[in-house]
N, C-alpha and C positions, 0 to 999 in steps of 0.2 A: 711374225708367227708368235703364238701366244707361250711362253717358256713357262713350264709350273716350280712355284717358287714354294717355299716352307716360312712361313713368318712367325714370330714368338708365341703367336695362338695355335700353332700346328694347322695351319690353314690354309689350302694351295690357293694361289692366286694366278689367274691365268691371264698373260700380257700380250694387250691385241696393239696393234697396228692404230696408229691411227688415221680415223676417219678424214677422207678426201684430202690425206696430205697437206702439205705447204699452201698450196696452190690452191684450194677448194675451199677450207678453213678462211684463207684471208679475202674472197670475193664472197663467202659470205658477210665476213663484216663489215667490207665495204659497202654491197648495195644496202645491209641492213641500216647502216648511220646514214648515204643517202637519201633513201627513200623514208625514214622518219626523225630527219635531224629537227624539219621543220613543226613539229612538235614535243621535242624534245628542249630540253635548256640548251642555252648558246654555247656554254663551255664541251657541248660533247661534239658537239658540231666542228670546232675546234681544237680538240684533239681528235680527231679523226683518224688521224697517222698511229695515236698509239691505241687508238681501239681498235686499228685492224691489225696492228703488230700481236695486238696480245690475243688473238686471234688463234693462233697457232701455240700461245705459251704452255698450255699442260704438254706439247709434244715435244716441249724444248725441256722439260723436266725429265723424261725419259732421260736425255742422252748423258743423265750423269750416272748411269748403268745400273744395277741393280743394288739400290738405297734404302733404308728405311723409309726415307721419301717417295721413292717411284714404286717402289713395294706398296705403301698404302693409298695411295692413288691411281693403282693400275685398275681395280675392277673398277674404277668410275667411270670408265671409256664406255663401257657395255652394258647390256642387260639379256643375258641369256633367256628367251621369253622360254621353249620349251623345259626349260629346268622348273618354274615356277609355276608357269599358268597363264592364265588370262592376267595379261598388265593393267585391266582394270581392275583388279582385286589386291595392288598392293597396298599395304601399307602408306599411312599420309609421311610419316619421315623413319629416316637410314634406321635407327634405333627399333621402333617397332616392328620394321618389315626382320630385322637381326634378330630378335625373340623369335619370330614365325618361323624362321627358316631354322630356326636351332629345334624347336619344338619338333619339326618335320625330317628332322636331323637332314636335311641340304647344309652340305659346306658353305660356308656365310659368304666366302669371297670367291667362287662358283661363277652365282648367279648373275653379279655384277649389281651397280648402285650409281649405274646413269641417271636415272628418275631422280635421284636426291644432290646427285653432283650440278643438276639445273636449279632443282628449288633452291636448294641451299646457299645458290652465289646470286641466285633473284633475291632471297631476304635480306643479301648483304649488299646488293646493289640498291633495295632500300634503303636499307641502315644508311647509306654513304649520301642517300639521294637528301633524306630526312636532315641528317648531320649539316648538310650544306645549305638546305634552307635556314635553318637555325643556329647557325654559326654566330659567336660572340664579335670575333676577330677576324682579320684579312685572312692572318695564318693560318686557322684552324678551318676557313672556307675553303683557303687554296689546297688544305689536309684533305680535308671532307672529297674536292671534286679530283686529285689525283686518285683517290679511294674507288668512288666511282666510275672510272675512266677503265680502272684497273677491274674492275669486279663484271662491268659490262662486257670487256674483251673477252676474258676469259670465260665469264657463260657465253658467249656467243660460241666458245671450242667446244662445249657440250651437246649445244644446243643442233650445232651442226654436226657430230656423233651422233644425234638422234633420231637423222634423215637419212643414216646411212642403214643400209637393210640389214647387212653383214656385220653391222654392230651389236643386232638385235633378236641374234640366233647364234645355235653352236654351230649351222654351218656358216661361221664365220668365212673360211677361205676354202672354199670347196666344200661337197657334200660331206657333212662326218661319215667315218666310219662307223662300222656296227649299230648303224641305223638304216630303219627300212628307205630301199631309195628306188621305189616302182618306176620313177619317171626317165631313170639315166641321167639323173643332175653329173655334173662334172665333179669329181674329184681331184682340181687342179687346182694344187696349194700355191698356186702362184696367182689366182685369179682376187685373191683381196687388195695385193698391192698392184696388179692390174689394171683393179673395176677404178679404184681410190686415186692413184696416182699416175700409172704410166698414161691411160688414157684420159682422163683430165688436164696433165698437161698436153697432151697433143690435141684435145677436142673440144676443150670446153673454153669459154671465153665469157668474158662479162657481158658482153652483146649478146650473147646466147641469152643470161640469163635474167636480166634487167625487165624484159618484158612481163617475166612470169612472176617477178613479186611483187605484191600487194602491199597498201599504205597501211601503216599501225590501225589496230584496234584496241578498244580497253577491253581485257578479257576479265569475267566475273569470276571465275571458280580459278585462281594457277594452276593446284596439283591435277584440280581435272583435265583441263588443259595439255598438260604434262603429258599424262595419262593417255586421252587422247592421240595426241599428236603419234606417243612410240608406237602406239595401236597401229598405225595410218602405217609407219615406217615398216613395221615387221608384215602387215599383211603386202607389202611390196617382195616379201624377200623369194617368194617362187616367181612371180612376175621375171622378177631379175635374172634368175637361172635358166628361164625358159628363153630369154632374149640373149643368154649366153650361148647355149646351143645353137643359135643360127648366127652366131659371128657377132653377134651385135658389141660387143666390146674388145674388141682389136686396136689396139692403137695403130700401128701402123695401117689399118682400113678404117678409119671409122665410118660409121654409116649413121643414116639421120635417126633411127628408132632407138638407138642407146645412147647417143649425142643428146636427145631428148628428153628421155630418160632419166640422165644424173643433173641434165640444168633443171629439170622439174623437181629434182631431190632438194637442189641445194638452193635452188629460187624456193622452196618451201619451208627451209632453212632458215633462210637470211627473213621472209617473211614473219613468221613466229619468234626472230631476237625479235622485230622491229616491236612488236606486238608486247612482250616482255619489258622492252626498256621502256615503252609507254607506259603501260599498265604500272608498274614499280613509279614511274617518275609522279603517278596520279596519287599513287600507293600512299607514295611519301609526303604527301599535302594535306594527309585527311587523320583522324583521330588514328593511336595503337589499338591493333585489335585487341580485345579484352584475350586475358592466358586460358590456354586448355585445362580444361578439370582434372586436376590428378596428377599435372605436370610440376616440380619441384623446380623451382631458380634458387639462385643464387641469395635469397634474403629468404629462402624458407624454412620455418623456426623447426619443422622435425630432419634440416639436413645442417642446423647451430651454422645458417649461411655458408656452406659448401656448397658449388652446385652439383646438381644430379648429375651420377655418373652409373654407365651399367657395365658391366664384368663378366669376361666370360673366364668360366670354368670348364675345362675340358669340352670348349666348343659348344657352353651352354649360357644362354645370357642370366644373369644373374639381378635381382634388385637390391643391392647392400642395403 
C-alpha cells in the first residue's frame, strides 16, 4: 500500500507495491536474456544469474524502510496516467516533464516517473555497453561489463512495472475512492498484492510464459517506444478489473482467462527488455548522438563547467 511521505521539497510521495513481486520480476529476466542472449555480447549471456538477480533489486532497496533512498525512488515504480493525461504527451526526460507538472501545479512526485526510470538506466546501459567496447585495459573491460550486467537487470525491474496495469493508474489496488465508479470495479485493497504476487506464485510458470515472447528487435524511436509500450499497459487496466469481477484472479482457483492474462503481461515484458538490451547494445557501436539545443553539460562556458541543475522553489522548477 502506497504510504504518503513528506520529502525536503514538501512533496508527497506515494509508495506502491512492487510490480509482479519476486517471482514475476525475475522470469521476466530470465526469458528476456534467453530469448535474446543470442544477439546480445557473450558476457551477458554469462551472467545470466546476476541479470535475473538484479531483476528484483529496486524492490530490495524498499526494505531498508523509509530512506532518503527509498523516498527518492519510490515514485519510479509508477505513472499515475489519470493525473497527467495522455502518456503520449509527456515530456522526453524526468526534468522537463518536472517544470510541466509544476507549471500545472500537480505535486511532482504524485504522478510518478516510470517512463524516465526505463530511459534513464537504457542510456546507462549504453554508457556501460559503449565503455566495454572501448576499454584500454582487462580491468576497465571487466569494470565496463559488471556495469552493464547491473544496469540491464535493473531496467529489466522497470520495464516489468510497465506491464503491470496497476502500476499505471490511481486505481492502483482497488477502485479509488471519490471517483466515478459506474461499472462496480472492486474496492479491494488487497487485490494489488493479490493480482501481483499471491496469484503468480500459485499460477504462473515460465512454461506459461516462454511461448508468448518474442525475439529482440532494433527499435528506432526508445522514448516513443516507452511511450507506447505504457499506453498498451494502462489501456489494460479495466480489461483487468472486469476479469476480476468473475473470479478470474483467485489464487487458490485460478482459471485459464487470468492465468493468461498476466503471462501475456509479463511475456510482454520480458519481450520489450529483450528489445531494449538489443537496441542499446546496437546503440553502443555507432557514432554519440549529437546534444540537444539548449541543454547545458558539464563544459558549458555560461554554467564556468558546472553541470545543469534545476531547483525547486516552493514546488516550482527553477532555471539558476
Amino acid at each position: 500500500m502506497r504510504s504518503v511521505l513528506t520529502s525536503l521539497l514538501l512533496l508527497t510521495v506515494p509508495v506502491s507495491a512492487g510490480a509482479w513481486e519476486q517471482k514475476g520480476h525475475l522470469i521476466i529476466n530470465r526469458l528476456a536474456i534467453e530469448t535474446a542472449a543470442s544477439r546480445l555480447p557473450e558476457f551477458m549471456n554469462a551472467s545470466r544469474e546476476q541479470l535475473i538477480y538484479n531483476g528484483f533489486e529496486p524492490d530490495r532497496w524498499r526494505r531498508e524502510g523509509q530512506t532518503p533512498m527509498t523516498i527518492g525512488f519510490a515514485p519510479d515504480h509508477f505513472f499515475d496516467s489519470e493525473r497527467w493525461g495522455s502518456i503520449a504527451t509527456i515530456e522526453p526526460d524526468r526534468y522537463s516533464f518536472m517544470e510541466k507538472l509544476a507549471v500545472r501545479k500537480i505535486e511532482l512526485a504524485r504522478v510518478g516517473f516510470l517512463p524516465y526510470a526505463i530511459v534513464e538506466n537504457y542510456g546507462r546501459l549504453v554508457n556501460a555497453f559503449r565503455f566495454w567496447r572501448n576499454a584500454k585495459t582487462p580491468a576497465d573491460r571487466e569494470s565496463a561489463r559488471a556495469n552493464a550486467v547491473f544496469y540491464a537487470g535493473v531496467m529489466g525491474h522497470y520495464v516489468g512495472d510497465g506491464s503491470q496495469p496497476l502500476h499505471l493508474s490511481i486505481h492502483y489496488n482497488g477502485w479509488a475512492d471519490k471517483t466515478p465508479n459506474p461499472k462496480n470495479y472492486t474496492k479491494d485493497r488487497r487485490l494489488h498484492s493479490r493480482y501481483e504476487g499471491a496469484y503468480v506464485d500459485t499460477a504462473i510458470e515460465i512454461a506459461t510464459v516462454k511461448p508468448k515472447v518474442q525475439p529482440p528487435q532494433r527499435l528506432k524511436d526508445v522514448f516513443g517506444e516507452i511511450k507506447q509500450y505504457l499506453t498498451q499497459g494502462f489501456a489494460e487496466l479495466e480489461p483487468l478489473y472486469e476479469l476480476e469481477k468473475t473470479g478470474e484472479f483467485n489464487p487458490e482457483q485460478p482459471r485459464p482467462k487470468g492465468t493468461d492474462f498476466i503471462a501475456t503481461e509479463i511475456a510482454r515484458a520480458a519481450t520489450m527488455l529483450g528489445n531494449f538490451w538489443y537496441t542499446a547494445w546496437l546503440e553502443s557501436g555507432e557514432p554519440l548522438p549529437a546534444p540537444r539545443a539548449g541543454v547545458r553539460g558539464p563544459d558549458s562556458p555560461e554554467t564556468g563547467g558546472v553541470p545543469f541543475a534545476l531547483f525547486l522553489v516552493n514546488g516550482t522548477a527553477v532555471d539558476p
